[in-house]
PADODREN-875420 format. One record per residue (C-alpha): residue in one letter; residue number from 1; y, z, x negated. Coordinates in steps of 0.25 Angstrom, whole numbers, plus 5000, padded with zeros to 4 digits. Last residue first. Example, Ala and Ser with C-alpha at 12.3 -4.5 7.8 and 13.67 -1.06 7.14 Angstrom:
BEGIN
pt resn->S	resi->2	Y->4996	Z->5029	X->4945
pt resn->A	resi->1	Y->4982	Z->5031	X->4951
This chain:
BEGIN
pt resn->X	resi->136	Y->5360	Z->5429	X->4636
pt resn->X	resi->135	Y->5361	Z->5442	X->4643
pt resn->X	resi->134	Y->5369	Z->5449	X->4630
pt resn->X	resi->133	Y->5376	Z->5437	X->4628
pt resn->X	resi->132	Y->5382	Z->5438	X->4641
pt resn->X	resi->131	Y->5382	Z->5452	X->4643
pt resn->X	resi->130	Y->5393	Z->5451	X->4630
pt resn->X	resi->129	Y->5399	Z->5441	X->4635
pt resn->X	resi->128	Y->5401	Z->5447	X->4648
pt resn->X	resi->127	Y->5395	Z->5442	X->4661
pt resn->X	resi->126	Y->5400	Z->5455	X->4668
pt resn->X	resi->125	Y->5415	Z->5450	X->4670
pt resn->X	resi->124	Y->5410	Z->5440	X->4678
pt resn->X	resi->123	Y->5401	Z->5446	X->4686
pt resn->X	resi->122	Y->5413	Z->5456	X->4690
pt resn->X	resi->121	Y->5423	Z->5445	X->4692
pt resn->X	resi->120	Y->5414	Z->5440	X->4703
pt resn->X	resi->119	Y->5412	Z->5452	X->4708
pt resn->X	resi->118	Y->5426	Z->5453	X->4710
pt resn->X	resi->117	Y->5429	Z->5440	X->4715
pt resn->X	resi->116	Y->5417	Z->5442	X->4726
pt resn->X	resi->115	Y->5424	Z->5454	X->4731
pt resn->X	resi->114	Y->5438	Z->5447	X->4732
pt resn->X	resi->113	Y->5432	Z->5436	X->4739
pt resn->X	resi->112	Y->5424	Z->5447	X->4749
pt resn->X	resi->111	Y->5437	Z->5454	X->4751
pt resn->X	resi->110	Y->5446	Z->5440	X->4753
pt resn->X	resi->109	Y->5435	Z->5434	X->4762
pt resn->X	resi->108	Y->5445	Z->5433	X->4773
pt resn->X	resi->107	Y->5458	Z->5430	X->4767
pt resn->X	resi->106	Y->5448	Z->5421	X->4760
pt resn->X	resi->105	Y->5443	Z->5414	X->4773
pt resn->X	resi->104	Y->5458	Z->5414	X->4779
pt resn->X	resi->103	Y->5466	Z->5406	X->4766
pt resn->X	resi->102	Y->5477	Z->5415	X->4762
pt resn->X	resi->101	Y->5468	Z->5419	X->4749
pt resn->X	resi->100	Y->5467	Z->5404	X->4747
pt resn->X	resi->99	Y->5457	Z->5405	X->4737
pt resn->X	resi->98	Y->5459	Z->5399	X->4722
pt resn->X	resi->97	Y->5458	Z->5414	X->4718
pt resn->X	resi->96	Y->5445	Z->5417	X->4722
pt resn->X	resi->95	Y->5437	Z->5414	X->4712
pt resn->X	resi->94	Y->5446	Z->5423	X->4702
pt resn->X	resi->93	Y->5441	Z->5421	X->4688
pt resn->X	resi->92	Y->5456	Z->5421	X->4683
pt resn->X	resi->91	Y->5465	Z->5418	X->4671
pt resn->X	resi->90	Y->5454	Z->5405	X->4669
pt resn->X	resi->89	Y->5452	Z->5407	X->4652
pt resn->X	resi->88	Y->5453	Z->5422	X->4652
pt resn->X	resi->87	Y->5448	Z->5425	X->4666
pt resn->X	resi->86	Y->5437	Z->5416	X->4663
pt resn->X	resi->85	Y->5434	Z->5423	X->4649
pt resn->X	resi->84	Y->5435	Z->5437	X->4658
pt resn->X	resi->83	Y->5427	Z->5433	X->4669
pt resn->X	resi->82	Y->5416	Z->5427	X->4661
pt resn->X	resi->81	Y->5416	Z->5441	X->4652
pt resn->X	resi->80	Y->5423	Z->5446	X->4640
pt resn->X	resi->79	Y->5415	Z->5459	X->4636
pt resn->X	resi->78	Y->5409	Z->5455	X->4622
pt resn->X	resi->77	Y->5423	Z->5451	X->4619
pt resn->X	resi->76	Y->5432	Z->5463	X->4621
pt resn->X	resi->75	Y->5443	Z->5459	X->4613
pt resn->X	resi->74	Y->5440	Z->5445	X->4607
pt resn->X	resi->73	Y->5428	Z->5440	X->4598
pt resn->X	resi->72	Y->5431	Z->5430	X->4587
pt resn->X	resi->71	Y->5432	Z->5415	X->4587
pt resn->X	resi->70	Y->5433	Z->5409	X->4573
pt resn->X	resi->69	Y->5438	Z->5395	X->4567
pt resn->X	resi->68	Y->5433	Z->5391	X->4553
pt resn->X	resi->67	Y->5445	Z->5392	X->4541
pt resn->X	resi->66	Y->5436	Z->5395	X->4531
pt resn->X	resi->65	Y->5438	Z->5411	X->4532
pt resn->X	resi->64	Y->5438	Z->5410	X->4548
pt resn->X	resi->63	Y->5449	Z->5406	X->4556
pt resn->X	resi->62	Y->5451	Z->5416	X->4568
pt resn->X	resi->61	Y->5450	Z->5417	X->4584
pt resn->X	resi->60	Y->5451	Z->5427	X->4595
pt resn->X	resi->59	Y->5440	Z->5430	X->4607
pt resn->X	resi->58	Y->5442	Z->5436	X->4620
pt resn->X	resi->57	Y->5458	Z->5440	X->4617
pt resn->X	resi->56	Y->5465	Z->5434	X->4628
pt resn->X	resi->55	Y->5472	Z->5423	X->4619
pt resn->X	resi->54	Y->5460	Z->5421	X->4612
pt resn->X	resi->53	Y->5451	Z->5416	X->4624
pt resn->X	resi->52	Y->5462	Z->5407	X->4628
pt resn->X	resi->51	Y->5463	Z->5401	X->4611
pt resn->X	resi->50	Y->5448	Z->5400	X->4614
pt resn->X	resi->49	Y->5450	Z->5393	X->4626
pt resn->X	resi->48	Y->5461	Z->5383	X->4620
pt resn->X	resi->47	Y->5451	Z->5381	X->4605
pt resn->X	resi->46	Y->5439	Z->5379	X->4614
pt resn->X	resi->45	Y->5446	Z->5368	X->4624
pt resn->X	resi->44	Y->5449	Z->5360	X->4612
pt resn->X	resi->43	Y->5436	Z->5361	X->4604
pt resn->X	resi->42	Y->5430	Z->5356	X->4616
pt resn->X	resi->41	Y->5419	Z->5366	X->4620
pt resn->X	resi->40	Y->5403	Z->5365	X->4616
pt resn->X	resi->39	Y->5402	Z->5381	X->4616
pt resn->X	resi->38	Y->5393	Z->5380	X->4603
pt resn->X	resi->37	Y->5399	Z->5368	X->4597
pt resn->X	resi->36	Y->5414	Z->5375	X->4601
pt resn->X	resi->35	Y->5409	Z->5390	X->4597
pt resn->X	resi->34	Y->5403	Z->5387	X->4583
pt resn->X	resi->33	Y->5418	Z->5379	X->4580
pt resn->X	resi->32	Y->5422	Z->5392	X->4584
pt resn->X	resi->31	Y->5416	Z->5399	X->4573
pt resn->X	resi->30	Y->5413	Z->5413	X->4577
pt resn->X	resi->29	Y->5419	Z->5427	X->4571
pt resn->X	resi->28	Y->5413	Z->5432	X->4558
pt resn->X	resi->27	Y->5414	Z->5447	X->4564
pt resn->X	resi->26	Y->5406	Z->5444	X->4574
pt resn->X	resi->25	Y->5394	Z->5439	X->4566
pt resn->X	resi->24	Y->5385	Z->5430	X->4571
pt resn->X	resi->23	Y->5375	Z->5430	X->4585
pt resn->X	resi->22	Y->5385	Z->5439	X->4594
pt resn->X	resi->21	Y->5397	Z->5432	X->4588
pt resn->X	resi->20	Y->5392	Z->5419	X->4591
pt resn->X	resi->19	Y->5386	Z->5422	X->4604
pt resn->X	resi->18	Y->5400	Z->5428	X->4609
pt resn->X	resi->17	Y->5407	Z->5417	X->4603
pt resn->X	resi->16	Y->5398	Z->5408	X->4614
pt resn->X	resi->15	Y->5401	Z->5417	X->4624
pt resn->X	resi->14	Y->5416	Z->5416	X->4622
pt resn->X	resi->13	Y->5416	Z->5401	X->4620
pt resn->X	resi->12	Y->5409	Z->5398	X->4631
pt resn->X	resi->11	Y->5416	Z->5408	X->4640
pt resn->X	resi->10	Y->5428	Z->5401	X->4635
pt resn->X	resi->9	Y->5424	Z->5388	X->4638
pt resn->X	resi->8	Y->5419	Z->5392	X->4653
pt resn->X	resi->7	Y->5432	Z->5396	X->4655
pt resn->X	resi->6	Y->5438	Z->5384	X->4649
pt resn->X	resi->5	Y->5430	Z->5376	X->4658
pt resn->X	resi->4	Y->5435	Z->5383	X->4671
pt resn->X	resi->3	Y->5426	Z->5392	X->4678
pt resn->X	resi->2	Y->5418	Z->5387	X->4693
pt resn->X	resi->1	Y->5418	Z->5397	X->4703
């Protein structure tokens, strides 16, 4: 399975913010001109995937006192996960979905698919950013 790049973007940013309000104060907010030099993301793809990341609530933004640019934590933050960010960036995390599902092997292996899927969802939905950081 390989992610998209936004995917991989947003879990950039999101990690990275998470670092940022775990090492400073969270009530200052981060810079996200911090999290672009940190992150190394085109400004442009930045700006789309954190409007994406704000329009489902995982992080909003604000303009600080002199005018800087702030990411804040969303609802739930600490417990976004890689399936979560994926889901809200890709729509789906589903391997399997590209499958013929009237083709004769995956009619087939349907159970076993459909078992791998959700344990795949499962490890994904574990690798929080709050175990993340606590691991790292």
């Amino acid at each position: 399975m390989q992610l998209k790049k936004d995917t991989d973007y947003a879990w950039r940013i999101m990690i990275c913010t998470a670092k940022h309000i775990q090492k400073d104060n969270y009530n200052k907010g981060v810079l996200m001109a911090d999290i672009v030099a940190d992150t190394g993301i085109p400004k442009p793809a930045f700006n789309r995937i954190c409007s994406t990341l704000e329009e489902k609530g995982m992080l909003y933004t604000a303009i600080g006192a002199k005018g800087e640019r702030l990411l804040y934590p969303g609802v739930d933050f600490w417990q976004q996960s890689i399936l979560s960010i994926g889901e809200a960036v890709e729509g789906n995390m589903k391997v399997f979905i590209l499958f013929d599902k009237n083709a004769g092997p995956t009619r087939y292996y349907a159970e076993s698919l459909t078992k791998i899927q959700n344990n795949l969802e499962d490890v994904l939905s574990d690798a929080t950013l709050e175990s993340m950081l606590r691991s790292g």
